[in-house]
C-alpha positions in Angstrom: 94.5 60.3 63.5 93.0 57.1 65.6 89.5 56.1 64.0 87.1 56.0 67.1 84.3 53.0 67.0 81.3 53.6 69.5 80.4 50.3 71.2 76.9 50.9 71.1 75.7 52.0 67.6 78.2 51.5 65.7 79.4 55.5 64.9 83.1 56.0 63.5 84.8 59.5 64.4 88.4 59.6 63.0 90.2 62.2 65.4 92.8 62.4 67.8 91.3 62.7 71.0 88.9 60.1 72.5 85.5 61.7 72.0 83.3 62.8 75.5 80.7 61.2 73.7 78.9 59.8 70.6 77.7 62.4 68.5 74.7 59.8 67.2 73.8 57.4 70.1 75.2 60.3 73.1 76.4 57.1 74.8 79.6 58.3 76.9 83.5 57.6 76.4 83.4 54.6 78.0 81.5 53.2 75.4 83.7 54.4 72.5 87.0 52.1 71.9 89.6 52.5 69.2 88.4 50.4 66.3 91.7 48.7 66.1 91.0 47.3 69.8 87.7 46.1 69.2 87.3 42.4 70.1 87.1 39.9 67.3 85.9 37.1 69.7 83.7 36.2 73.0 87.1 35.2 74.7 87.7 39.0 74.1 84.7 40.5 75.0 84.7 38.6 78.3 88.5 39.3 78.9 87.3 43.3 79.1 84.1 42.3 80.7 86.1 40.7 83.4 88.5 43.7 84.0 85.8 46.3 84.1 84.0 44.1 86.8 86.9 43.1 88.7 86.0 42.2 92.2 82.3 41.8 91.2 82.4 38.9 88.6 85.6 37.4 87.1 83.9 36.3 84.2 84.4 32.0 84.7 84.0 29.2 82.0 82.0 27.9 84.3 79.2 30.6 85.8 77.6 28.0 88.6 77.3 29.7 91.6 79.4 27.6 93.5 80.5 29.0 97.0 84.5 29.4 95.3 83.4 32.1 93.2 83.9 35.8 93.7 79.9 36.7 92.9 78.8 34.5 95.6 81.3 35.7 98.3 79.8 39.0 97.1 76.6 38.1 98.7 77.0 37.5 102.3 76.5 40.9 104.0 76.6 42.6 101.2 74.2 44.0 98.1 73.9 40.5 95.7 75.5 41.7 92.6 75.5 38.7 90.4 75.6 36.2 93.2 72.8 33.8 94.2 71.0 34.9 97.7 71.7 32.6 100.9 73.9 29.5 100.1 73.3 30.3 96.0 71.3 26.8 96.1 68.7 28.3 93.9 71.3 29.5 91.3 73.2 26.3 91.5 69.7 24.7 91.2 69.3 26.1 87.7 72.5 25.3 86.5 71.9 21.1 88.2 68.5 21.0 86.3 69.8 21.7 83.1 73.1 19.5 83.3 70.7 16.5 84.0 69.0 16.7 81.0 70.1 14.6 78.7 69.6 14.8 74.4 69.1 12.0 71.9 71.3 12.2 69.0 70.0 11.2 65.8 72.3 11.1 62.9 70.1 9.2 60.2 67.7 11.1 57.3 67.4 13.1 55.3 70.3 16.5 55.3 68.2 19.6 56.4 69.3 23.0 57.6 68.0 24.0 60.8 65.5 27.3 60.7 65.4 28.7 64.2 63.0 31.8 63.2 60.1 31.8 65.4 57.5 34.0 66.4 57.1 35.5 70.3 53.9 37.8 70.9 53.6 38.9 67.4 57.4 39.5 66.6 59.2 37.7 64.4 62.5 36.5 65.8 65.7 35.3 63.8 65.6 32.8 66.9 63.5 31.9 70.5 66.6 33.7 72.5 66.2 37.3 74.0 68.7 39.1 76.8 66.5 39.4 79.8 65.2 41.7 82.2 68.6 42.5 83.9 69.1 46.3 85.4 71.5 48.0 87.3 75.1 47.3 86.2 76.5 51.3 86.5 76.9 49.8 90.1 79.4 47.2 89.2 82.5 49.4 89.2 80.8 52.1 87.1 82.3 50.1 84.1 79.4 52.1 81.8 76.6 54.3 82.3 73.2 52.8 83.0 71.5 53.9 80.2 73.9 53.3 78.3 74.2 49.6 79.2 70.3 49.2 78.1 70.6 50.8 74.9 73.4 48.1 74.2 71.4 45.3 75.2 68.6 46.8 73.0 70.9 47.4 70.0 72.3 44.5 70.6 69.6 42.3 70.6 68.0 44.1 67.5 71.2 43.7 65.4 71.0 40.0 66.1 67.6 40.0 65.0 66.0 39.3 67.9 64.5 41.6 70.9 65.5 42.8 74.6 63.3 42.8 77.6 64.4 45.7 79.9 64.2 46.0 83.8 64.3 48.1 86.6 65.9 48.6 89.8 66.2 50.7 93.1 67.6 53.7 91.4 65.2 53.6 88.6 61.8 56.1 89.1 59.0 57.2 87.3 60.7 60.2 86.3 64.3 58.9 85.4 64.2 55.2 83.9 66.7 54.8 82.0 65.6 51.4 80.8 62.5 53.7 79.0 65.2 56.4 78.1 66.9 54.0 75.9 64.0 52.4 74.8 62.9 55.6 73.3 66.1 56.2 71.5 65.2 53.0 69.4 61.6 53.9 69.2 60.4 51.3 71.8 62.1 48.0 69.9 61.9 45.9 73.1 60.2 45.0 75.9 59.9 46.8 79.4 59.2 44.8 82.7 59.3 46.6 86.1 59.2 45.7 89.1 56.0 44.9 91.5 55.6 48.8 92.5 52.3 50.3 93.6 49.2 49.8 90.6 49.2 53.7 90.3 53.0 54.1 89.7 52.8 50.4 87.1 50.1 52.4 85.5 52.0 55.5 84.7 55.7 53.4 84.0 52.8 51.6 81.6 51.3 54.2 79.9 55.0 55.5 79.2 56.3 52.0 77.6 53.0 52.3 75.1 53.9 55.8 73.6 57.5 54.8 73.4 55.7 52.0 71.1 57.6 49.0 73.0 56.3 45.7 71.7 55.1 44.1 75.4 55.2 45.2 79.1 55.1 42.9 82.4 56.2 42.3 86.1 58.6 40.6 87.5 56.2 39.5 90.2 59.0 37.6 92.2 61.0 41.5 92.2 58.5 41.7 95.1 61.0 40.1 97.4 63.5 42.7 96.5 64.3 44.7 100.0 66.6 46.9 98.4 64.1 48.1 96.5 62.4 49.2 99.8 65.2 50.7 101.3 65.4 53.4 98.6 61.9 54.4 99.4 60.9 52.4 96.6 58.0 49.8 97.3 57.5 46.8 96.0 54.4 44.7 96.8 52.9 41.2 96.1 50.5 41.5 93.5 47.2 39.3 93.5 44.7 38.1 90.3 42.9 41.3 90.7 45.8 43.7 90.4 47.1 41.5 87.4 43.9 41.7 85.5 43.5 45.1 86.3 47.1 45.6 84.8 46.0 43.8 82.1 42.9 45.2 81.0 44.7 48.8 81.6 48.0 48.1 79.0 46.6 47.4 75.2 50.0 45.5 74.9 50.9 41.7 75.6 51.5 41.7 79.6 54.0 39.1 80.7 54.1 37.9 84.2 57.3 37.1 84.7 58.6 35.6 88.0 56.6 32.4 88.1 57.8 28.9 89.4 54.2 27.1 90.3 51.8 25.7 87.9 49.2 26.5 90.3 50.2 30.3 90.3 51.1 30.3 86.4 47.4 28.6 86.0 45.9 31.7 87.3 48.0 34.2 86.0 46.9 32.9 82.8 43.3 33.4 83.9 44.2 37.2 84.9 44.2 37.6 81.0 48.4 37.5 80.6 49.7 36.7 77.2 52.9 35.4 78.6 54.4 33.7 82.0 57.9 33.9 82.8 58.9 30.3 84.5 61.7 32.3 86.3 63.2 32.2 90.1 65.3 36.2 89.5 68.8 33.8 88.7 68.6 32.5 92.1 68.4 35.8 94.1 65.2 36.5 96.0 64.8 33.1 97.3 67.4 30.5 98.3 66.6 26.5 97.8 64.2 26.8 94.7 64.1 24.1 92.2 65.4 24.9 89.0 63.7 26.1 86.5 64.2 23.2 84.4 62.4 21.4 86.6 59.4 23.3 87.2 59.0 24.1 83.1 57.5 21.0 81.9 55.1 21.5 85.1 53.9 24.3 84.0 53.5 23.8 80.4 51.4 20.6 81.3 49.1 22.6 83.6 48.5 26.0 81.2 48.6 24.3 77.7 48.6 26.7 74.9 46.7 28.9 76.9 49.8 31.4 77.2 53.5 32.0 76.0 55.8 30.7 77.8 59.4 31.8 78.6 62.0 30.7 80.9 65.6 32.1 81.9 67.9 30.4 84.6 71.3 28.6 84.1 71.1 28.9 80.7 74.8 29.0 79.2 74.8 27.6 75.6 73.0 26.9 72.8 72.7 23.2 73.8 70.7 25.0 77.4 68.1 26.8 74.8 67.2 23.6 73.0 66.8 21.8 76.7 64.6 24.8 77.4 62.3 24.4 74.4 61.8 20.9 74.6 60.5 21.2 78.2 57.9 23.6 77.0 59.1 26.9 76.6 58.5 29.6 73.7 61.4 31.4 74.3 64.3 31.4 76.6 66.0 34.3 78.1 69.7 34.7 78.8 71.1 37.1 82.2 74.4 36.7 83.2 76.4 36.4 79.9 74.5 39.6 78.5 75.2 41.8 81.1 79.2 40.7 80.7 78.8 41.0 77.2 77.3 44.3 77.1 80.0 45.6 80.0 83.0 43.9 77.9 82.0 45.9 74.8 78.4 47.2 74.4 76.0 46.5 72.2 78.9 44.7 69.9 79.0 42.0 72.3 75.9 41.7 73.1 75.2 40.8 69.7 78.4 38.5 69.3 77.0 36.5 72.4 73.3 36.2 71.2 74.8 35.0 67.5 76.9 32.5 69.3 74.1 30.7 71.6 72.4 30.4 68.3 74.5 29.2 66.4 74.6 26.4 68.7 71.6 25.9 69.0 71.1 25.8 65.2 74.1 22.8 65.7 72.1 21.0 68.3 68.9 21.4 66.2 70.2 19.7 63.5 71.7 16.9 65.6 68.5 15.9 67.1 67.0 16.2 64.0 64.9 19.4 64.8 64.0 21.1 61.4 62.4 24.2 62.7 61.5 25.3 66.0 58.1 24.1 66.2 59.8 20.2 65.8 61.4 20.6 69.4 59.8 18.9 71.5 60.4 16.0 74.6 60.8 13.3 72.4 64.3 14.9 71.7 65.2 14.3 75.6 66.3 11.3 77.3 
């Protein structure tokens, strides 16, 4: 008899045959391994992660977007996959900003253990790091079904002790999202962001995400440069203050408006009412030659203050990245890339292996800088 592990919640079955599916989570076969073959490290997970995706990601030490790499070949002529649009400057924009930051060391006082619990829009957090808004990876080889790739990165992300934001794509509708489908099968634990669609349909996608009981909804407002989207007769639109207060006054959750690379623009998103702002240019893929987002952060924190949360995603690799983040201004940072390879190398298991490891770094950079607690990070850490 072979003892069967399911990927995504953690179900045993000890039979012969490789089970159609899991009799707990109903996530299919190709989320169910034999428990002997289960990956014991990252190297692992990204070894499968790079088989399943072959052609579409190779899974580098080094994800840059440099024009050598098989995602950004991807991209000319073709739908982006994990590639950066145009030249990839954007992408390789956010990976620059971040290298040029520098950290100060300190290596004198008192011994301390880092804490890097925090608090993000009323949820406690084991730490400030949450898979992002990433959606459609059934298309990369059909490695794994797409629900079942969000339920991962929501199971995932919970058994870390921290929370998932969900997305949306061309395939998703009103009527079968899988990103709420597997919201629902953990009673909401996460957060849902769609994509710039019409008010009515945000409304209804809305009104869904609040009786699953997810924590937060939002926008990716720069989704509305998504022509794909378009093509599958689904519009997206640019949204102005009045539609975002008009979202915001409709959801009786924390909105996030995600999407956002000028102060001037995250200024007045935060007098639409949002809770949050999402200092984010979509990984480098709806417009090419973008600063990084490294480099716009501390921008934007200066011009909103305290008025909002802030988070931030782009280029961020490692533990080290996160604490760079945070010391620019953000609340929380948000991770793409590496979740969805984690999550196609072996489901919600490495998700949560990934998520444990950026922290732990980041706990190790903490104390090195002297951070105590998350609240201590700050500039004066940065050269």
């Amino acid at each position: 008899m072979t003892i069967w592990y399911c990927s995504v919640c953690g179900s045993e079955y000890e039979q012969t045959e490789l089970p159609e599916e899991c009799s707990d989570c109903r996530s299919d076969h190709r989320m169910i391994v034999e428990k002997t073959n289960l990956p014991r490290t990252l190297e692992a997970v990204r070894d499968l992660a790079r088989k399943k995706m072959k052609g579409i990601c190779a899974a580098y030490p080094s994800c840059d977007g440099s024009s050598d790499k098989i995602c950004q070949r991807e991209s000319y002529g073709k739908p982006i996959g994990l590639g950066g649009v145009g030249k990839g400057l954007s992408f390789r924009n956010n990976i620059k900003a971040l290298d040029d930051i520098k950290l100060k060391m300190s290596v004198l006082g008192a011994d301390f253990e880092p804490d890097t619990r925090t608090r993000f829009l009323g949820i406690d957090l084991a730490f400030p790091i949450l898979p992002s808004s990433t959606a459609g990876a059934q298309k990369y080889n059909d490695a794994l079904d797409e629900t079942d790739f969000c339920k991962a990165i929501i199971k995932g992300a919970q058994d870390a002790g921290t929370i998932a934001l969900r997305g949306d794509t061309w395939f998703y509708t009103p009527e079968n999202n899988p990103a709420l489908e597997a919201l629902d099968v953990f009673g909401g634990a996460g957060i849902a962001i769609f994509k710039p669609r019409s008010q009515d349909v945000l409304k209804g996608l809305i009104e869904q995400a609040e009786r699953l009981g997810c924590r937060a909804v939002g926008v990716d407002l720069d989704g509305a440069g998504s022509t794909i989207m378009a093509r599958h007769g689904q519009p997206v639109f640019r949204k102005s203050e009045t539609d975002l207060k008009e979202l915001v006054s409709f959801s009786s959750l924390p909105f996030i408006a995600k999407g956002v690379m000028r102060p001037d623009e995250a200024a007045r998103c935060a007098e639409a009412g949002v809770a949050c702002v999402g200092v984010s240019n979509h990984g480098g893929r709806v417009l090419d030659s973008t600063p990084g987002t490294a480099e716009v952060l501390p921008l934007i924190r200066a011009q909103v203050g305290n008025q909002v949360t802030l988070t931030v995603d782009g280029g961020v690799r490692t533990g080290y990245d996160v604490l760079k983040m945070l010391a620019l201004g953000a609340d929380a940072v948000l991770l793409g890339r590496d979740i969805i390879r984690a999550a196609v190398g072996s489901g919600a298991y490495g998700v949560r292996l990934h998520l444990e490891h950026v922290a732990k770094i980041l706990k190790k950079a903490m104390f090195m800088t002297g951070a105590k607690t998350i609240s201590e990070i700050d500039s004066t850490l940065l050269f």
